[in-house]
LUMDOKE-468841 format. One record per residue: residue in three letters; y, x, z of N, C-alpha, C in turn. Coordinates in steps of 0.05 Angstrom, whole numbers, plus 5000, padded with zeros to 4 digits. Atoms other than C-alpha are relative to their C-alpha. Example, Ala and Ser with C-alpha at 12.3 -4.5 7.8 and 13.67 -1.06 7.14 Angstrom:
BEGIN
ALA497650185000491052465156502450185000/SER497649844999497952735143502249855014/
//
This chain:
BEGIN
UNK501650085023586213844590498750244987/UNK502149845009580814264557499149994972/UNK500550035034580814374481497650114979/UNK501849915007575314544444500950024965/UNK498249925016579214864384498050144980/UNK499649875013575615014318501550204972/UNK498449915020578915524263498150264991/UNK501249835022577216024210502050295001/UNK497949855001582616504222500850085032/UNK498849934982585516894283500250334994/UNK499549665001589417654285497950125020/UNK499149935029587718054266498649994973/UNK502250135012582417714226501449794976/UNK498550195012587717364181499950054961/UNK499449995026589017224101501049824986/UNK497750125007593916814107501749785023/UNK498150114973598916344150498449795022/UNK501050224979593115914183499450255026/UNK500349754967591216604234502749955010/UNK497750064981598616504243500549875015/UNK499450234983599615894264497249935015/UNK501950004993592715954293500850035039/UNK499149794967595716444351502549885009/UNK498350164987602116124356500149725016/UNK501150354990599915414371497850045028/UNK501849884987594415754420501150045021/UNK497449864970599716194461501049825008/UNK499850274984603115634470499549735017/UNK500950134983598915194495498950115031/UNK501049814980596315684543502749995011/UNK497850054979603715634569500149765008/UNK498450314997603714864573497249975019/UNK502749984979597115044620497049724981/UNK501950025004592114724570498050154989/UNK502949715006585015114561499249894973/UNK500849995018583215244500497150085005/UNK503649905001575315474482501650024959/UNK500650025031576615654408497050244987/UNK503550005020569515794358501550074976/UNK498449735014572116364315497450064983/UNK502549915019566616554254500850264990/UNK500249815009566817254266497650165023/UNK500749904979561917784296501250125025/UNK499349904971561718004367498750295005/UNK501749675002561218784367497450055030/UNK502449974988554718974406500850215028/UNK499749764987559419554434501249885028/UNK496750054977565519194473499150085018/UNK501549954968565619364540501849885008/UNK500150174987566119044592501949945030/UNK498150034979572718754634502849824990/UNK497850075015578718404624498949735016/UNK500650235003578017584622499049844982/UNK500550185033577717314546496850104998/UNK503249934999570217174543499749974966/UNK501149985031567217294467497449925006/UNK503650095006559816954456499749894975/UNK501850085026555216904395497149875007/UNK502550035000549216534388497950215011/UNK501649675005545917264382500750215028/UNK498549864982549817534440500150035026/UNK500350204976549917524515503350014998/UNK498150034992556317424548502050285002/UNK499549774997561517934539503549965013/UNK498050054985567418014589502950244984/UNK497749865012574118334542502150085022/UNK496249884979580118714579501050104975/UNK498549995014585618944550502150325012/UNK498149734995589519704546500350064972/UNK500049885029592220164498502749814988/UNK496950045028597620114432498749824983/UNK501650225025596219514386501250214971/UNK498449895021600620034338497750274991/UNK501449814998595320564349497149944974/UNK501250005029592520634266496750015007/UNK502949924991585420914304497749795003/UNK501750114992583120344335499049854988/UNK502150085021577819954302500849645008/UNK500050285008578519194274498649825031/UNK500450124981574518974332501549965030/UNK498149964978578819164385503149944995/UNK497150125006585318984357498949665001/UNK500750304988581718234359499449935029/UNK500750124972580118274430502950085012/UNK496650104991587818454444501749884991/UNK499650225004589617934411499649755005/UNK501450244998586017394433500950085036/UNK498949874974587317834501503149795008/UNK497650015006594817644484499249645002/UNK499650365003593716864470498649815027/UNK501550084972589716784540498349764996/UNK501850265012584416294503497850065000/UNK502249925002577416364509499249964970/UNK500450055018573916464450496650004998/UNK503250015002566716364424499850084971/UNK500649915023564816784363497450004982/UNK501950005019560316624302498950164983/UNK500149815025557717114256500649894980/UNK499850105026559617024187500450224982/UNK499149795030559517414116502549964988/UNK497150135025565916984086502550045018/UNK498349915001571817304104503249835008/UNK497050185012577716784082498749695000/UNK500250264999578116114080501249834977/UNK499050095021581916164016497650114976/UNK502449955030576916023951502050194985/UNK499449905024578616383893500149814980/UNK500150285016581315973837497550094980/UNK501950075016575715683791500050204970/UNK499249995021574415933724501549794978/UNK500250175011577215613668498249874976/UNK503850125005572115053638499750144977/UNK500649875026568315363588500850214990/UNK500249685012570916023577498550184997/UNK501949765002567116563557502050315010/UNK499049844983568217093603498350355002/UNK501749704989566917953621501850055017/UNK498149824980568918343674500450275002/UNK498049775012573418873674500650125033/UNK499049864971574819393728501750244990/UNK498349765005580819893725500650085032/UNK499049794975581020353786498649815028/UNK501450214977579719863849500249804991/UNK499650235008582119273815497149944980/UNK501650085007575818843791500449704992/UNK499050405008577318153754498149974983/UNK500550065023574617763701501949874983/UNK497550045012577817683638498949734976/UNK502050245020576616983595501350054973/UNK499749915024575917263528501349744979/UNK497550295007579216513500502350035011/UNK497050024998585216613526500950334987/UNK498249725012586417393492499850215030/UNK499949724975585518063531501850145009/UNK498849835003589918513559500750244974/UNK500049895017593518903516500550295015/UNK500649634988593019753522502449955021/UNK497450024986599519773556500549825023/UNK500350194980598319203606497050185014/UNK502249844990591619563615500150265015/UNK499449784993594520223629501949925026/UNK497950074975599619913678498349895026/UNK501550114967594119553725498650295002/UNK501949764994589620313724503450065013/UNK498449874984596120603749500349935027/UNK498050134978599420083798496049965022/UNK503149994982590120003821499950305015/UNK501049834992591020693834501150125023/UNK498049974978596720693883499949825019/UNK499850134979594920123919498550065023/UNK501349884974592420223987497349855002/UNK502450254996584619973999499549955019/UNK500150264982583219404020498349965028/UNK501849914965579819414096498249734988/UNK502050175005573418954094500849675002/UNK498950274990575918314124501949874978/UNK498450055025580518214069499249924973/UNK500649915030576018404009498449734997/UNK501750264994573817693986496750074982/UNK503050025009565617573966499449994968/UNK500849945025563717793903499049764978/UNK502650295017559617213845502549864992/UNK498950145021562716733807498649655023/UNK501150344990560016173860501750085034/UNK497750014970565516373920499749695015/UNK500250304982566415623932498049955008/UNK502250195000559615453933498450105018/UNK501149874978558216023981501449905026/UNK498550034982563315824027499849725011/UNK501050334983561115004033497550095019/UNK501949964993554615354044500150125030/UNK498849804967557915794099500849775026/UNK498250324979561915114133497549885006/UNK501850104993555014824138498550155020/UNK501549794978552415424173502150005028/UNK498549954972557815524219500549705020/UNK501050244976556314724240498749995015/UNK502449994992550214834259499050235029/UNK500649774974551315464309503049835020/UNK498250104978558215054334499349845020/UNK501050144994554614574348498450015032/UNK501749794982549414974392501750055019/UNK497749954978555315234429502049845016/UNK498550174990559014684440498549845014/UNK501650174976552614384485500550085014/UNK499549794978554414914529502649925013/UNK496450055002562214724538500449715008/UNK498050274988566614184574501850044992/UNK497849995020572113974533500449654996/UNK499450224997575813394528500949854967/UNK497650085023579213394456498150214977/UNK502049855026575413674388503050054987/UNK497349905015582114064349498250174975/UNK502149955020578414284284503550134974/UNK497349955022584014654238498550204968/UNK500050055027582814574157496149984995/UNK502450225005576614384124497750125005/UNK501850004998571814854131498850145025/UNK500850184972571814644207499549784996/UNK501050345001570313894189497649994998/UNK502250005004563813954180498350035039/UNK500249904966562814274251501149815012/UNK497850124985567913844285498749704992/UNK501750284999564113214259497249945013/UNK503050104978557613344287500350095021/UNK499850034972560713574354501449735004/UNK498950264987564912904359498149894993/UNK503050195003557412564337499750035024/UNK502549944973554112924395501449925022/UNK498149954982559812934450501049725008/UNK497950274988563512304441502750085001/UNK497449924993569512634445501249894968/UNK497950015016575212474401501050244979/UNK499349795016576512874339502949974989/UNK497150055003583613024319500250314971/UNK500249855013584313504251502050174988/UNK498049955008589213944229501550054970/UNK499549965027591713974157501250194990/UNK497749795008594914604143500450044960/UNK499549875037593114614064497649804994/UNK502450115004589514174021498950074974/UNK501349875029584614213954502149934981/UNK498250125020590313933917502650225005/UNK497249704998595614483938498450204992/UNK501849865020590714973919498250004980/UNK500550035037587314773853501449844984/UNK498750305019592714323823497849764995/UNK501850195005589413773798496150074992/UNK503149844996582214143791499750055013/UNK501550054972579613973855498150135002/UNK502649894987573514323883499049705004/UNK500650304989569313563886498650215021/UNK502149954996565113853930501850015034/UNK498050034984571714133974500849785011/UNK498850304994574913463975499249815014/UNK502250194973569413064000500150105024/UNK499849944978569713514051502449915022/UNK497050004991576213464068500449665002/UNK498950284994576412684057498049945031/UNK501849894985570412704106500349935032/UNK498849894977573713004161502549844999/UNK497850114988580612654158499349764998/UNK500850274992576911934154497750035031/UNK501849934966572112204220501549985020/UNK496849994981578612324257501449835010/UNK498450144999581812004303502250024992/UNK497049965002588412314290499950264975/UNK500049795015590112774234502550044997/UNK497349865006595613274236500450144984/UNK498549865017600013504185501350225007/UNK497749765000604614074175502349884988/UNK498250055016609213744132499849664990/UNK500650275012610913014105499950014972/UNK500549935020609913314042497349995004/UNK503349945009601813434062500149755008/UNK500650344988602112704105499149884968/UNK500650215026603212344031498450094985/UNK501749925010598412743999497449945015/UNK502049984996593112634056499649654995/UNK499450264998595611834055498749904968/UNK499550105019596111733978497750084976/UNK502449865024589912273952498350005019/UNK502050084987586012174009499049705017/UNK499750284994587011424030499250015027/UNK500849894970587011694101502349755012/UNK498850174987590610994141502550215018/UNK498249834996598311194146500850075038/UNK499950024975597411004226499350155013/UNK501249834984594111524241499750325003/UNK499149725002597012204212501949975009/UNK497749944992602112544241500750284997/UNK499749795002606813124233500950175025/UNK499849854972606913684278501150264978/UNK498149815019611714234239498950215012/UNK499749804993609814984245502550155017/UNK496949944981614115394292499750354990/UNK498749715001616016164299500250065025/UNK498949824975615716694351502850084999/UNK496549804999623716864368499350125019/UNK499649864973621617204434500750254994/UNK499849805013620717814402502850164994/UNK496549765011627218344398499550204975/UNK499649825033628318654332502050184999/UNK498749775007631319234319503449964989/UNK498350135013639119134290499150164967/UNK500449915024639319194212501750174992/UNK498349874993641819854195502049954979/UNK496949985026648819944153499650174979/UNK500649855017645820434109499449904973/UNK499750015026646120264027498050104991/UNK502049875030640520333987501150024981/UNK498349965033642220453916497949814996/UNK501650245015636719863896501049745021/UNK499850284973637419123929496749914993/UNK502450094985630318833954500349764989/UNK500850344995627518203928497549955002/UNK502750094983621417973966498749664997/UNK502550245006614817563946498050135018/UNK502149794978610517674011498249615001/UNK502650224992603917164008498350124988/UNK502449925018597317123973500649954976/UNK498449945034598617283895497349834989/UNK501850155011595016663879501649674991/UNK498450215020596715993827501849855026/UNK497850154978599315613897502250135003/UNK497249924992604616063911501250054963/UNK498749925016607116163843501150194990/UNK498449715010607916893827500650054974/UNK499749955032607816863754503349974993/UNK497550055007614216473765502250225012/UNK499049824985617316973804500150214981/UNK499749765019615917543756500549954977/UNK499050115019618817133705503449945008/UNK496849965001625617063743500750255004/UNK499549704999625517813752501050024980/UNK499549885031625917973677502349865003/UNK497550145010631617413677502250175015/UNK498349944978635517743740500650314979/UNK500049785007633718463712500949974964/UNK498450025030636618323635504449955004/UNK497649964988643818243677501250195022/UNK498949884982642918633741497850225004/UNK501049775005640119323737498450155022/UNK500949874980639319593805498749805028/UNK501150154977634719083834497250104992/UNK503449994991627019213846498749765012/UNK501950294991621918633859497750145016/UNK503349924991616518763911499049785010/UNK501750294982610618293922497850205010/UNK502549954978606318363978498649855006/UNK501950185001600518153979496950024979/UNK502749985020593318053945498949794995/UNK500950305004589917463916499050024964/UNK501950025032585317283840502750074985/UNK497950035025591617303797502450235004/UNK499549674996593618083821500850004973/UNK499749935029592218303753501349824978/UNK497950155015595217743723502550034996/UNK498449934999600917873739502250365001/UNK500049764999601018623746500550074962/UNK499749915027600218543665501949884993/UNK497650105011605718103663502150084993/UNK497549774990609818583688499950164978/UNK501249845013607019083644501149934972/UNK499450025039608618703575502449884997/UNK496650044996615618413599502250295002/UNK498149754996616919223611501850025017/UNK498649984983619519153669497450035032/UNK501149914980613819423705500950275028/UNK498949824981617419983734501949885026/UNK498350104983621719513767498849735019/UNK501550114983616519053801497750225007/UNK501849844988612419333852497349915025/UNK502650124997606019223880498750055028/UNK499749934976604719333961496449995006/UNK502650054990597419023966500249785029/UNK500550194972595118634033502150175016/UNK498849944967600318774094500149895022/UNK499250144974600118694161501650135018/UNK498749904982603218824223503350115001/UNK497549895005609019334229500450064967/UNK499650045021607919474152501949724995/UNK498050225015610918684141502350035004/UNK498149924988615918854194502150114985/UNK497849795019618919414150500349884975/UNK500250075040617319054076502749725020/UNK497550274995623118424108501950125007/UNK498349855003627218924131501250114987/UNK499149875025627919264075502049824983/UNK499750245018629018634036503049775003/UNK496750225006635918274012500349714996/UNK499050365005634017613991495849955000/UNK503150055004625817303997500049754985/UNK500050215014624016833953496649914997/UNK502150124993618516303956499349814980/UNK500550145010616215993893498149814997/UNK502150104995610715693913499549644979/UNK500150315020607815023861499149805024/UNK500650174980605214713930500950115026/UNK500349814973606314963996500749795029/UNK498850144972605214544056501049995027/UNK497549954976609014844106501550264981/UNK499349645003610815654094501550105021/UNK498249864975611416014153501550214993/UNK499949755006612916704114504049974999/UNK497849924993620516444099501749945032/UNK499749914980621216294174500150225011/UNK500049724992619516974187502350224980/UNK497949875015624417224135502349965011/UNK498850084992629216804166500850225042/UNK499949864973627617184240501150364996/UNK499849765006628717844201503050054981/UNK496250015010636417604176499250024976/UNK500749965029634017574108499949704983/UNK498950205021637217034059497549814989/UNK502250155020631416564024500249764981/UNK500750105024629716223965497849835006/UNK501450135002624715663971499349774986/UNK500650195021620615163921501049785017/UNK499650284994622514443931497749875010/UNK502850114998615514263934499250185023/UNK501349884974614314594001501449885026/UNK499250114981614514404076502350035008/UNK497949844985619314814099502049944990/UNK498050125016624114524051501249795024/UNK499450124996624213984092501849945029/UNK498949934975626714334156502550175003/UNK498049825006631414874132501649904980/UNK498250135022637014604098501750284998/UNK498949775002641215334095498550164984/UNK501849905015636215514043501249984971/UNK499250175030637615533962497349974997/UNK503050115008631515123937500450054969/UNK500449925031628915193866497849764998/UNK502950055001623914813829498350214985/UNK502249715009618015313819500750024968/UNK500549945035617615213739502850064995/UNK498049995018625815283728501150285010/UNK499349655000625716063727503650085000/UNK497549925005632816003701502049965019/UNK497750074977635815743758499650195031/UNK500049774979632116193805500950264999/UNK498749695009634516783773502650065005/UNK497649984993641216513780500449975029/UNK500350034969639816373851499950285015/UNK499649704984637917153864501650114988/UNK496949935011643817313826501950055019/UNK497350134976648716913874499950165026/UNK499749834975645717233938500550324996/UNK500549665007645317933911503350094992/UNK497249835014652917923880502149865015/UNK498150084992656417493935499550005032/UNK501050094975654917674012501749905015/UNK499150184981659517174040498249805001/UNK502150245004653716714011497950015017/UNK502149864997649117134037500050015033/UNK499050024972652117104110499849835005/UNK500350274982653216474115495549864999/UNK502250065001645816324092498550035025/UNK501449914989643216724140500349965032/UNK499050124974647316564202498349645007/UNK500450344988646115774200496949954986/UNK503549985006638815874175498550065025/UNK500649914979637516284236499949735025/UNK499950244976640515654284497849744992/UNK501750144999635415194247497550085009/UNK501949804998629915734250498749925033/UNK501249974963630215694330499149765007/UNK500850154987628715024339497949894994/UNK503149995011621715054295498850225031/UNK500249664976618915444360496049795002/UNK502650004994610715384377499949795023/UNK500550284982611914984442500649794999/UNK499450275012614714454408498049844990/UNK502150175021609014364366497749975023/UNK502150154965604014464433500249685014/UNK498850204973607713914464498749714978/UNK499950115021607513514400496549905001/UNK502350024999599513544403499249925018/UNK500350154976598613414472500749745000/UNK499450285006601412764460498649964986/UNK502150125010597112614402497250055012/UNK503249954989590512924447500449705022/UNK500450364984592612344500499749774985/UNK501050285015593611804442497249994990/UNK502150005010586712014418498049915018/UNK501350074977583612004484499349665010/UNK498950374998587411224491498149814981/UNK500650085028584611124420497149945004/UNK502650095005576911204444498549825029/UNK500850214978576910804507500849734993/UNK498850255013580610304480500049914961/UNK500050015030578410244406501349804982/UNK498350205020581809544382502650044995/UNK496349845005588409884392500350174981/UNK499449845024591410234335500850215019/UNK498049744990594610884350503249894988/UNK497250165009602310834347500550255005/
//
């Protein structure tokens, strides 16, 4: 079978867990011997040269044949070439779009009607809505410090400037229909796989042209990221695409009833397909050596979905009892400085700490480091990040309101808003490691059986029911 796979995300091109589960779901299939073709919206350097297998094409481009040598660890090599040994690595053809937009995550909205200026201390650039009260000196002086130590940001990362992000980025999903489109005349493919929304657009006018069967993936929707202040503009999109579809896959039965109950998407025809985890991978053992601090870890995007505010709110509670703990979040996202001043006027800035974007062996070492991770997240429809905490023997904390809840029971859950209980939650692991053992032991045996070819296998079955679904149309899917 022959997939014709679009997404917005692949390593090292990532900014957040959909590149993940982008490459994992990919590799895997590439073991279960189905061909992928994935339509990637990034440029195709002019330079690559020429060898290998993984073919790269742009509109703009001729055909360029990728090989693969060299250290992926090697700091030198340039963003483009760490993508073509990557993609090297997942044995998937790809077809590359140009694009200016970066991410796939908006920036949250202003709020309505505020009167707003913007404020820049060191690299950090926000705006501040003069109705809600300004930083005060001391919050102000704490983001110029902690802006001046953070590491900058590589391009791919740095999101698009204006106060109309969203409105550049529908504009972008319309563009990148229009060249998929183009490309996908070119291509034999049996199955349209289109993962989050601003592939739907694309992925509807190739299943127009093609005939083929569209099948969509849901990894996050406008309602996990703007609470109830929707993007309309997003949403349509998104309803759009999972009423176009034959099949629409979840991450979680937490996003299912959200796509069922806020998108009136017919319950017959979503399904969940759970994120998985690389275990292949050998890790290092963890050493016996004693810090004098204990590690507690917030590793996502520092934005309203994951809930960092709440997080640096059970810090102060933890740190008013337990002295020799340190908070590091890693990570970048609109509500940085928000929280950076939080820190700042709770006075317990010295004791949260501020990492910026990480990847690679940097995350490696920031989970290592780390005694307990915690995941407050106000939505979160899967979260691969405490899986990966979990691969790195590291205890976790997760909101109730997230997927992964629903798979890991060796977890302590919290609800995001009840700070007081999470605090006592990083308390318990931090002052009792029999808790902390057992967590981590029988966390690990659920951990293994979330694995990537499960979820391949998982899809392949819905690409045949879809297939079933357009020769035979009076049949429901089952």
């Amino acid at each position: 079978m022959r997939v014709l796979m679009l997404g917005w995300e692949f390593p090292p091109f990532i900014s957040g867990g959909l590149g993940t589960a982008c490459y994992g779901l990919t590799r895997a299939m590439s073991r279960q011997n189905i061909e992928v073709v994935f339509v990637l919206p990034k440029p195709v350097p002019a330079s690559a040269s020429a060898s290998g297998h993984v073919k790269l094409v742009s509109p703009a481009s001729p055909l360029k044949n990728i090989g693969h040598d060299g250290d992926d660890d090697d700091e030198s090599i340039s963003e483009a070439e760490r993508l073509r040994r990557a993609v090297e690595r997942a044995g998937v053809e790809f077809r590359a779009i140009p694009s200016p937009i970066a991410s796939p995550y908006p920036a949250a909205p202003p709020s309505p009607g505020a009167r707003r200026k913007r404020v820049r201390f060191g690299r950090i650039e926000y705006i501040e809505e003069l109705d809600h009260g300004a930083y005060s000196p001391r919050a102000k002086a704490a983001i110029a410090r902690i802006a001046a130590a953070l590491p900058e940001p590589t391009h791919h990362h740095r999101p698009p400037a204006g106060n109309d992000y969203a409105g550049n980025v529908v504009d972008e999903a319309q563009r990148y229909a229009h060249l998929a489109l183009r490309l996908a005349r070119a291509e034999h493919f049996d199955v349209i796989h289109a993962h989050d929304w601003m592939t739907y657009p694309a992925a509807l006018a190739v299943a127009g042209a093609s005939g083929r069967p569209l099948v969509v993936h849901v990894h996050s929707t406008e309602f996990d990221r703007s609470g109830e202040h929707v993007n309309q503009q997003i949403y349509d999109i998104e309803r759009r695409g999972m009423h176009g579809a034959i099949s629409v896959v979840c991450v979680s039965y937490l996003t299912r009833n959200i796509c069922i109950h806020r998108y009136g998407v017919p319950a017959s025809k979503v399904h969940v397909v759970y994120n998985g985890i690389e275990s292949d991978a050998a890790l290092p053992p963890r050493t016996g050596i004693r810090k004098a601090d204990r590690i507690v870890l917030f590793l996502g995007r520092i934005t309203m979905q994951k809930g960092p505010e709440y997080f640096v709110a059970a810090a102060k509670k933890v740190l008013d009892k337990i002295d020799n703990v340190k908070f590091v979040m890693a990570g970048s996202g609109d509500m940085a400085q928000q929280v950076i001043a939080m820190a700042a006027e709770m006075d317990i800035g010295h004791k949260v700490l501020f990492t910026g974007f990480l990847r690679g062996a940097d995350v490696e070492k920031v989970f290592r480091m780390a005694d307990v991770y915690v995941m407050p997240s106000v939505s979160e429809p899967f979260g691969i990040a405490p899986l990966e905490a979990i691969r790195h023997d590291v205890p976790v904390i997760i909101s109730r309101n997230s997927g992964v809840a629903e798979v890991i029971q060796h977890a302590l859950k919290v609800d995001f808003w009840d700070v007081d209980d999470m605090a006592d939650k990083i308390i318990a692991v931090l002052r009792h490691p029999p808790l902390s053992q057992t967590m981590r032991e029988h966390a690990d045996i659920e951990a293994r059986q979330l694995t990537w070819d499960g979820a391949a296998h998982k899809c392949m079955q819905i690409y045949q029911q879809s297939l079933r679904a357009m020769m035979h149309p009076a049949q429901a899917l089952r």
